[in-house]
Structures are given as structure tokens and as C-alpha cells.
C-alpha positions in Angstrom: 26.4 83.3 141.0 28.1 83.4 144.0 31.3 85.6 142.7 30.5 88.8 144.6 30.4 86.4 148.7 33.2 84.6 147.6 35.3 87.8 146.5 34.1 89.7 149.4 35.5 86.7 152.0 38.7 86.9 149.9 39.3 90.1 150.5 38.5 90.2 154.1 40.8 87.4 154.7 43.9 88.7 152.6 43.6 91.7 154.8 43.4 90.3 157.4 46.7 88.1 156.8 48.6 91.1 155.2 47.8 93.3 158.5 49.6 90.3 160.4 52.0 90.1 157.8 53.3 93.4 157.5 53.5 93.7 161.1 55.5 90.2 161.4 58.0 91.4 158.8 59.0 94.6 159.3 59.6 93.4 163.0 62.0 90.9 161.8 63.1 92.2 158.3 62.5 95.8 158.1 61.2 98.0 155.2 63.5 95.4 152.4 60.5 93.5 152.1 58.8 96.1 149.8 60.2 95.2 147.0 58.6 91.6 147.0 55.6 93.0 147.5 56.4 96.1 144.4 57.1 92.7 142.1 54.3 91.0 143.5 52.2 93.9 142.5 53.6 94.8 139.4 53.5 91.1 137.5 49.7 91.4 139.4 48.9 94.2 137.4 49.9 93.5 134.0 48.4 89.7 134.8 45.0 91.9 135.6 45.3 94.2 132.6 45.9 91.1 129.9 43.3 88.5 131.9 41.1 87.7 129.3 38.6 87.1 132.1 36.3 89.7 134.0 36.6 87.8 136.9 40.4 87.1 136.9 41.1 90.1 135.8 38.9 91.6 138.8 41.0 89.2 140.8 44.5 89.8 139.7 43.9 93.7 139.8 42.3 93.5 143.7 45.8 91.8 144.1 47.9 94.4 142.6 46.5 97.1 144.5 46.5 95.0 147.7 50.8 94.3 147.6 51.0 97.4 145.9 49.5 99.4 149.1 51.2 96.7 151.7 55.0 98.9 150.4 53.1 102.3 152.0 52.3 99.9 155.0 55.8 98.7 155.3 56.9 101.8 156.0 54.0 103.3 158.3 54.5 100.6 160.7 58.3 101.1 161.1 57.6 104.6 161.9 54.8 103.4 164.0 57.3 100.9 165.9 59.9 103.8 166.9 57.4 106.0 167.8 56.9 102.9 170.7 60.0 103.4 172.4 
């Protein structure tokens, strides 16, 4: 019943915490962290594509694409960082 508010918070939240995140990481790691987040969003998309569950499945693939689009992120804000100085 209340899937759709409780989805929509989710994702506002994750957001959120992966702007911060990215931004955190690249500052202290670099770019190597992309290939957490390509593994993270790989095993999220096959988890999606077998869910036997509209709503997990929903889930699990909101995930995928959300690490999956963090790697293009990881990169932007190195560039985005040496532009700075």
C-alpha cells in the first residue's frame, strides 16, 4: 500500500548518500573504487532479473542502475576536482 512513499524515500536517500559518497572517495581513493561499485551493480542486476518478486526485483534493479551510474560519477568528479586547481 504504501510501496511507491517508501521507494520514493529510498531513493532520495541513496542519492543522497552516494552524492557524498562519491565525492568522499574519489578524494581519498581515486577512480579504483569503480570496480566495487561495477560488482555491486552487476550481482544487483542479475539479483533484479531472477527476483521472483515485482517489488524486489524493482528494488534490486533501482540498485543496479544506481552503483552502475556512481562508476560514470567516479570519474566526473575527478575531472571535476583538477579542473579546481
Amino acid at each position: 500500500m504504501y510501496l511507491g512513499i517508501v521507494f520514493g524515500l529510498y531513493v532520495l536517500v541513496t542519492i543522497g548518500l552516494y552524492h557524498v559518497l562519491v565525492v568522499k572517495l574519489e578524494e581519498r581513493l581515486g577512480v579504483w573504487p569503480w570496480l566495487v561499485f561495477l560488482v555491486i551493480g552487476l550481482l544487483s542486476l542479475y539479483l533484479s532479473w531472477r527476483s521472483s518478486s515485482e517489488a524486489l526485483s524493482m528494488w534490486w534493479g533501482y540498485n543496479a542502475f544506481l552503483n552502475l551510474w556512481t562508476i560514470k560519477e567516479m570519474f566526473d568528479q575527478r575531472k571535476r576536482r583538477l579542473n579546481k586547481r
